[in-house]
N, CA and C atoms as a LAMMPS dump frame, in Angstrom:
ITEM: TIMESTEP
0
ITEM: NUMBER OF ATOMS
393
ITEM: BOX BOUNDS ff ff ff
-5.0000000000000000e+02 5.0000000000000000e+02
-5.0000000000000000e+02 5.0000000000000000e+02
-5.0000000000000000e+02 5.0000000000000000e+02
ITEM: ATOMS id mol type element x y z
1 1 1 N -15.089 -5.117 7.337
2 1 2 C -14.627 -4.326 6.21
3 1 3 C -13.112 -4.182 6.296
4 2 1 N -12.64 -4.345 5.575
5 2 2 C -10.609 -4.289 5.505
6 2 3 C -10.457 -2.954 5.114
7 3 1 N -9.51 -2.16 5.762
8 3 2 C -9.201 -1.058 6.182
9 3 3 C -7.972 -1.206 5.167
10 4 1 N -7.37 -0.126 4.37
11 4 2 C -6.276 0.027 3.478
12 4 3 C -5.871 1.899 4.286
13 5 1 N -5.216 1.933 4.068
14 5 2 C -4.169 3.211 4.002
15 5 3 C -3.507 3.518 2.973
16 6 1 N -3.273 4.026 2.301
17 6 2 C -2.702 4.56 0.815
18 6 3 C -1.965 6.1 0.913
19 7 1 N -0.225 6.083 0.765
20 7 2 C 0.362 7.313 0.949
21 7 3 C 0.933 7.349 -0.095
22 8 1 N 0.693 8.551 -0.713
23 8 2 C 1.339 9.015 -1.561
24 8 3 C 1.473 10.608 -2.206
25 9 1 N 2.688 11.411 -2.523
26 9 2 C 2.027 12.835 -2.362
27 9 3 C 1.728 13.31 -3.438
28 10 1 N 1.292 12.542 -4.893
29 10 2 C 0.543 12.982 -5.479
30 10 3 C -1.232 12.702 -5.254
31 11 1 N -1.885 13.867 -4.774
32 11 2 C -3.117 13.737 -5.306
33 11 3 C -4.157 12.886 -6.223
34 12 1 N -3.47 13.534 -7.253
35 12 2 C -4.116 12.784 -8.567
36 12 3 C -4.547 11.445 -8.608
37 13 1 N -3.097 10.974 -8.223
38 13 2 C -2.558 9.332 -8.26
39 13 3 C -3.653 9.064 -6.827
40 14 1 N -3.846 9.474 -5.746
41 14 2 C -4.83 8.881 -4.89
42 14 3 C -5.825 9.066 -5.196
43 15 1 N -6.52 10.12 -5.925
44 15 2 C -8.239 10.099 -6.317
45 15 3 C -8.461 8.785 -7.337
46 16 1 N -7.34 8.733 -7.619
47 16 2 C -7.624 7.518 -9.172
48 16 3 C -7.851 6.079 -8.728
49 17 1 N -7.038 6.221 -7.654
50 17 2 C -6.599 4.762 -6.765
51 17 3 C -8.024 4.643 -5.8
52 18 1 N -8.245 5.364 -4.883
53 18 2 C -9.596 5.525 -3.883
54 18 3 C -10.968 5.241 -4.947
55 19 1 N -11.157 6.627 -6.059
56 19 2 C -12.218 5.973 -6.786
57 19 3 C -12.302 4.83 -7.193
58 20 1 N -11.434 4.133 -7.507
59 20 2 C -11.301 2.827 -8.138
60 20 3 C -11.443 1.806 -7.763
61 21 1 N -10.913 1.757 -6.147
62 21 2 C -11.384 0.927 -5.038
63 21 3 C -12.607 1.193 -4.685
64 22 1 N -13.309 2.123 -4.655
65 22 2 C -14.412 2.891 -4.112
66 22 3 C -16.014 1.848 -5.066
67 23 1 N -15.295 2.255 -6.463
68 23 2 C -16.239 1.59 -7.938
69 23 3 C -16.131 -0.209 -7.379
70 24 1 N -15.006 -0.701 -7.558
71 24 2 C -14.697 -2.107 -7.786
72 24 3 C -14.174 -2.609 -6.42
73 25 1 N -14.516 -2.543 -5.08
74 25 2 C -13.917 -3.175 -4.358
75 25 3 C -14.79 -2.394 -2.924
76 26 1 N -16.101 -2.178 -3.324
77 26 2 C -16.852 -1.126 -2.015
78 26 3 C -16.752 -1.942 -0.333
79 27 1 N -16.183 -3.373 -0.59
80 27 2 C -15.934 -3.802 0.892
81 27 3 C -15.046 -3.242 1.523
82 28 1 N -14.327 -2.631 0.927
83 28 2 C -12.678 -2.049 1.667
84 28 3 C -12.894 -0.637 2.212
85 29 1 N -12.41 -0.053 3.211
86 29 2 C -12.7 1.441 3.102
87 29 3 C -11.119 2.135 3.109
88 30 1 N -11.175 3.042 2.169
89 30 2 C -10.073 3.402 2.02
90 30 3 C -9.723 4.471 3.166
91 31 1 N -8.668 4.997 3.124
92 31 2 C -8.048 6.013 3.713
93 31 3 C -6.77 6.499 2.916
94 32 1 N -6.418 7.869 2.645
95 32 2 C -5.552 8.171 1.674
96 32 3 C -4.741 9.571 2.518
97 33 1 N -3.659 9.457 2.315
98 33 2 C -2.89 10.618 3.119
99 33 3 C -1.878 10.798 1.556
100 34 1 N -1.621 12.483 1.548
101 34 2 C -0.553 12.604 0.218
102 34 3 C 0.973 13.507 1.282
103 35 1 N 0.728 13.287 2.412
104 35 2 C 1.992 13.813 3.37
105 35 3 C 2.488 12.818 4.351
106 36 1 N 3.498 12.339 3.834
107 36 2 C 4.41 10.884 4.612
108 36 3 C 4.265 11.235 6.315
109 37 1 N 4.828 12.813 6.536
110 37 2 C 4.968 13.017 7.652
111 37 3 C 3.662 12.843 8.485
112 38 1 N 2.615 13.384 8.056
113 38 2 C 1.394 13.241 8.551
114 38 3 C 0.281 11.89 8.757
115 39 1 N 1.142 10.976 8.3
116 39 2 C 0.383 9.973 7.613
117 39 3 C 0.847 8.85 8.379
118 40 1 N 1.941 9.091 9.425
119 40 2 C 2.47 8.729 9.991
120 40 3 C 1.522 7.919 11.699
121 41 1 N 0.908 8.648 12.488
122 41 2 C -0.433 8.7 13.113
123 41 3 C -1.552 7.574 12.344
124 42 1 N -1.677 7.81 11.208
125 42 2 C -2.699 6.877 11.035
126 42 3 C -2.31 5.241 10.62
127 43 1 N -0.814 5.41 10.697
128 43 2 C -0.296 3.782 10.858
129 43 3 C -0.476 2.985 11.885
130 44 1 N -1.474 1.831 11.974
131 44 2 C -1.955 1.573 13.468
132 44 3 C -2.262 0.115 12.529
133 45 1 N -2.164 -0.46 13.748
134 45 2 C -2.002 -1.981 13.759
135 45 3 C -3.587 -2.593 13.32
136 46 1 N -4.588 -1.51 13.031
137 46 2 C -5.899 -2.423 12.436
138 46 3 C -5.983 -2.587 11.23
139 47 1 N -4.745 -1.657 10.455
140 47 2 C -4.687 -1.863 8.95
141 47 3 C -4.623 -3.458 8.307
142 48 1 N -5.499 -3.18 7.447
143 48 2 C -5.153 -4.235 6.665
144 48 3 C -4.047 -4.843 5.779
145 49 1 N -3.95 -3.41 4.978
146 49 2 C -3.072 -3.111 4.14
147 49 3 C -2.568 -1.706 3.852
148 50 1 N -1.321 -1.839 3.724
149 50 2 C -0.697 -0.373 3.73
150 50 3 C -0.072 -0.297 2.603
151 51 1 N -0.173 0.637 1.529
152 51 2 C 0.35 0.551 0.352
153 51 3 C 1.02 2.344 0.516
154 52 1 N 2.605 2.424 0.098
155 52 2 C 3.742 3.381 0.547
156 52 3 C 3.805 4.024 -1.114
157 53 1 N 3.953 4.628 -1.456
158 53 2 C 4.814 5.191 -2.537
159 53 3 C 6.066 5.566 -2.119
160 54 1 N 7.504 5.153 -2.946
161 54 2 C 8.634 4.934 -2.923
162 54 3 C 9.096 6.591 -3.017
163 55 1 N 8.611 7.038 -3.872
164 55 2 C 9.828 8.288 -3.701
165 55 3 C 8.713 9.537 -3.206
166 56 1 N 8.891 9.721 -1.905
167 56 2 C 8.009 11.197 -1.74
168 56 3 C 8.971 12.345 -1.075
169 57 1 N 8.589 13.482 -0.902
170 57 2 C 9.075 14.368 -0.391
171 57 3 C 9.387 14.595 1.05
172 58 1 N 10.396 14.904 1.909
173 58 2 C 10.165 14.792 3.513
174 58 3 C 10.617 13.644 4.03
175 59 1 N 9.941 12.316 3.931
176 59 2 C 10.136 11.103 4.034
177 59 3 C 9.315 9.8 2.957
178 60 1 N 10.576 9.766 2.629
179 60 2 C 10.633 8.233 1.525
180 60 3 C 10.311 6.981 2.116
181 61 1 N 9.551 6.1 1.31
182 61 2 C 8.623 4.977 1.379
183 61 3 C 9.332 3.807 2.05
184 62 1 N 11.115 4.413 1.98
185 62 2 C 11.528 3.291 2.614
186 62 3 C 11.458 3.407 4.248
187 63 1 N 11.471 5.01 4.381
188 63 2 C 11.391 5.127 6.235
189 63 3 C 10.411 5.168 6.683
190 64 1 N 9.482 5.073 5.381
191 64 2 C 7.914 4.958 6.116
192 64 3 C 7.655 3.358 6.415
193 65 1 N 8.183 2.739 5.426
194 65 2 C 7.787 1.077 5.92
195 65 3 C 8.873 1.162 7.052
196 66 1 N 9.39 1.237 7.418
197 66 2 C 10.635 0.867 8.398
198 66 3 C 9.582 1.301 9.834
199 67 1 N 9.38 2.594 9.585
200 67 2 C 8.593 2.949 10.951
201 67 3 C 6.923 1.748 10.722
202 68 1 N 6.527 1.829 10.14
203 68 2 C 5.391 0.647 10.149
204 68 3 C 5.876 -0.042 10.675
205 69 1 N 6.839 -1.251 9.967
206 69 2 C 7.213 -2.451 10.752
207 69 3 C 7.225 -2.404 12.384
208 70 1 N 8.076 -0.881 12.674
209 70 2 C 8.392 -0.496 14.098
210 70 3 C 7.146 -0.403 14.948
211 71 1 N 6.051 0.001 14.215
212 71 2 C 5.223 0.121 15.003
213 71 3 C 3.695 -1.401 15.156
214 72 1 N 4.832 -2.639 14.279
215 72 2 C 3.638 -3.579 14.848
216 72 3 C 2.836 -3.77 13.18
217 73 1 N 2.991 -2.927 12.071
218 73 2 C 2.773 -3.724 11.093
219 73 3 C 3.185 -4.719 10.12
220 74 1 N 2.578 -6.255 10.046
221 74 2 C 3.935 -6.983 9.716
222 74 3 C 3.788 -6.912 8.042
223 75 1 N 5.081 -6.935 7.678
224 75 2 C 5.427 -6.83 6.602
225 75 3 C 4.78 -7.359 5.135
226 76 1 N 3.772 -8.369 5.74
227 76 2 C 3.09 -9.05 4.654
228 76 3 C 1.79 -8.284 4.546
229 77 1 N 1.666 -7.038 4.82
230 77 2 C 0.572 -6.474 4.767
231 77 3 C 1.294 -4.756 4.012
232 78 1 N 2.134 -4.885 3.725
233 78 2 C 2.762 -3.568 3.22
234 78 3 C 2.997 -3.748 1.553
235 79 1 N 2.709 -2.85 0.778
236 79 2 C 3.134 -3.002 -0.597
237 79 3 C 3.724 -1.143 -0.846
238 80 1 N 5.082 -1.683 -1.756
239 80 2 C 5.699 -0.562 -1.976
240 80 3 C 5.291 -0.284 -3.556
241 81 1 N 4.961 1.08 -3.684
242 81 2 C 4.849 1.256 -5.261
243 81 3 C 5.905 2.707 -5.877
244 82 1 N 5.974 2.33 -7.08
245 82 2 C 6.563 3.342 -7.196
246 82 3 C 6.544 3.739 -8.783
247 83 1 N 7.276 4.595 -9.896
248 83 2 C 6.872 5.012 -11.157
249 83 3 C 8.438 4.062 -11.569
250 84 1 N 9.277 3.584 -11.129
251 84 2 C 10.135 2.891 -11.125
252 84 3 C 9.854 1.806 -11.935
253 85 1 N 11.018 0.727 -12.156
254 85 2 C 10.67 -0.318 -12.903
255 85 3 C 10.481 -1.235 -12.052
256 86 1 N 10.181 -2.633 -12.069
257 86 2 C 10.05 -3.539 -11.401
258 86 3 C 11.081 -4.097 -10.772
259 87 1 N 12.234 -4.285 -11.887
260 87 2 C 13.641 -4.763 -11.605
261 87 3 C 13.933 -3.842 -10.169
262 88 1 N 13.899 -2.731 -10.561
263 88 2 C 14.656 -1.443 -9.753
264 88 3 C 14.019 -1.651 -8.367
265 89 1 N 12.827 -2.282 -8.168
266 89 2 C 12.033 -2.308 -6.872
267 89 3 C 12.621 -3.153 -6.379
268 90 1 N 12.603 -4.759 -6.95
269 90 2 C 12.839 -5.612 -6.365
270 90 3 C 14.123 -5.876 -5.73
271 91 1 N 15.18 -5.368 -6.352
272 91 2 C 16.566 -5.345 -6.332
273 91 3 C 16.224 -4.101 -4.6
274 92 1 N 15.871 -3.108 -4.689
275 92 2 C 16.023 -2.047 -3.815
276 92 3 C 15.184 -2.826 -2.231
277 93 1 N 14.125 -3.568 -2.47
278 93 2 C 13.319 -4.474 -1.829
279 93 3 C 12.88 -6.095 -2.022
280 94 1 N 14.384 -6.44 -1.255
281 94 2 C 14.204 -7.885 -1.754
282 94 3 C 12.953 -8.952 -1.076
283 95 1 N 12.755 -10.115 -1.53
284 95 2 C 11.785 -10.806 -1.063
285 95 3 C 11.627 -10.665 0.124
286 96 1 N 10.253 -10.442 0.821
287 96 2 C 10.283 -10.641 2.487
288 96 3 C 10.254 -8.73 3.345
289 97 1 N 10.765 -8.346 2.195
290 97 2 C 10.789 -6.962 2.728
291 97 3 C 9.592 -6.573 3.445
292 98 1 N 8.718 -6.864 1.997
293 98 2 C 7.233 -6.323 2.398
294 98 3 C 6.627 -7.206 1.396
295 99 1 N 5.532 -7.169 1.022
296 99 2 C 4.432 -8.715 0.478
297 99 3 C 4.755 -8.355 -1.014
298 100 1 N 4.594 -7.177 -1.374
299 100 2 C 5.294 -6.727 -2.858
300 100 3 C 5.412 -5.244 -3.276
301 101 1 N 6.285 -5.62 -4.195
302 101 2 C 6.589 -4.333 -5.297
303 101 3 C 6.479 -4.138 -6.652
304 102 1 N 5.646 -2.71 -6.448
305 102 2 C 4.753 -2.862 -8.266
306 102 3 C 5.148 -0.788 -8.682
307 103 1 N 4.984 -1.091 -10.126
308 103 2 C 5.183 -0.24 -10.894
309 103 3 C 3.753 0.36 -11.02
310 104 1 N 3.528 1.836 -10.368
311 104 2 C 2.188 1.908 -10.115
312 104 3 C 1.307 2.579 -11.38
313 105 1 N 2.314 2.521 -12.419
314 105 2 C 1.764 2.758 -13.8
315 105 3 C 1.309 1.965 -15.049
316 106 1 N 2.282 0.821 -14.754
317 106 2 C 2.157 -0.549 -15.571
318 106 3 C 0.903 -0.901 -15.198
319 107 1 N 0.089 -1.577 -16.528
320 107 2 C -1.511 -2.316 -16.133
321 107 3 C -1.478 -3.528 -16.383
322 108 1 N -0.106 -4.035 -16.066
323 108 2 C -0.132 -5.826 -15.65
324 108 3 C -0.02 -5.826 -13.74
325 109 1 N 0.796 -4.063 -13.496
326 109 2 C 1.221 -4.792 -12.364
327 109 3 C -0.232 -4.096 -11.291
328 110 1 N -1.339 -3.034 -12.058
329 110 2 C -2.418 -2.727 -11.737
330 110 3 C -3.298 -4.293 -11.442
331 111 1 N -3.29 -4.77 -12.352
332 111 2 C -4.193 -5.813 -12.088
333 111 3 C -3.656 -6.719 -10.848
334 112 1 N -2.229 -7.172 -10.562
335 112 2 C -2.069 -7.564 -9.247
336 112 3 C -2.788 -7.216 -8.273
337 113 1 N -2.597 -5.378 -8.291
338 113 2 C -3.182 -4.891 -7.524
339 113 3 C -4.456 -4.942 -6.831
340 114 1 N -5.203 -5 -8.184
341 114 2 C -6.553 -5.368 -8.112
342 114 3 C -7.164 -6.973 -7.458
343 115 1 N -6.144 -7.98 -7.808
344 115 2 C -6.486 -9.212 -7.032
345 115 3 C -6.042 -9.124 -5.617
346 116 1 N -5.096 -8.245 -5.426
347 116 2 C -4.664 -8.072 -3.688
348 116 3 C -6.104 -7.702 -3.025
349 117 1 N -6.69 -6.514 -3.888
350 117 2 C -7.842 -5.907 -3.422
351 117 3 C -8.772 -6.869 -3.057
352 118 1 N -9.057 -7.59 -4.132
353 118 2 C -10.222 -8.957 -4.74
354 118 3 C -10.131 -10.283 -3.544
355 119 1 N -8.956 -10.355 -2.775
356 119 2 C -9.112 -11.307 -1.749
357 119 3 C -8.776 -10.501 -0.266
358 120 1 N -8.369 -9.55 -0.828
359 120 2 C -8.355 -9.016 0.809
360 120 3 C -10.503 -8.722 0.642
361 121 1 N -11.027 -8.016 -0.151
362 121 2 C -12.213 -7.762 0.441
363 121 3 C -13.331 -9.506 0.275
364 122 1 N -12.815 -10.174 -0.259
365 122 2 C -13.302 -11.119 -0.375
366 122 3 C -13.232 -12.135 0.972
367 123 1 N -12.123 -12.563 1.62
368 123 2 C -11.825 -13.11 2.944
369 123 3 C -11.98 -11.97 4.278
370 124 1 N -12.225 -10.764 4.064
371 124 2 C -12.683 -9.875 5.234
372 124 3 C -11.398 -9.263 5.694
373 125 1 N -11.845 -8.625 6.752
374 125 2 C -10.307 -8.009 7.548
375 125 3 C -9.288 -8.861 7.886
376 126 1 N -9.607 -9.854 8.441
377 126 2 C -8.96 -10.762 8.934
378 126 3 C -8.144 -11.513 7.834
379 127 1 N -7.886 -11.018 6.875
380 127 2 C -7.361 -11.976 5.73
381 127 3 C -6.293 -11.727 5.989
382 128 1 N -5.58 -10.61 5.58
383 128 2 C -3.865 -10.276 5.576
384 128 3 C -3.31 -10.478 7.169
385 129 1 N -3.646 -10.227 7.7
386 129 2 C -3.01 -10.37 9.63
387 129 3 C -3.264 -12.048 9.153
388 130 1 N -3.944 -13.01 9.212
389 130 2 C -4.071 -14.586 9.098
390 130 3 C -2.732 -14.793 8.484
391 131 1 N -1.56 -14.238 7.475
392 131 2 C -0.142 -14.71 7.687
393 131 3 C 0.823 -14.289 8.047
């Protein structure tokens, strides 16, 4: 089963995201933290995928991927989101940073999302660590 982590400190935005994975993607098991600081502990190298929200309170999505990387998660397993535009991501996180950056409101860049989901639970845990 592929393990996801999902931080972000709105609530809302994680019940919507978890149910959704929960409905359309029941191979994955989620995990959802809405406190950067706390959320920090459950960054551990069996993740599959770690998806950050860009602007939170305390600590921002950029020192949270920074400490990931630090701690052994590689970068092609991290996605930054944010209410931002796309331009604004990519420019702030250039190629290579992390696997990608999406506008977590747009429903072109939802459906990415949804195929990240669609082959990570489709190829197993072992999918994202394989690059």
């Amino acid at each position: 089963m592929g393990k996801l982590l999902i931080i972000d400190d709105e609530d809302s935005f994680l019940d919507l995201v978890r149910d959704h994975i929960r409905v359309h993607f029941p191979g994955l098991a989620v995990l959802t933290c809405d406190d950067p600081v706390h959320c920090l502990a459950s960054i551990t190298t069996d993740l599959d995928l770690l998806l950050i929200d860009l602007e939170m309170p305390g600590l921002d999505g950029a020192k949270v991927l920074a400490y990931a990387v630090s701690k052994g998660i590689a970068r092609n397993r991290i996605i930054i989101f944010s209410g931002r535009d796309a331009d604004y991501l990519h420019k702030r996180f250039p190629m290579g940073s992390c696997l990608g950056v999406l506008n977590k409101f747009e429903a072109k860049q939802q459906e990415v999302l949804d195929m990240i989901f669609a082959a990570l639970q489709e190829k197993g845990p072992d999918a994202a660590k394989a690059h």
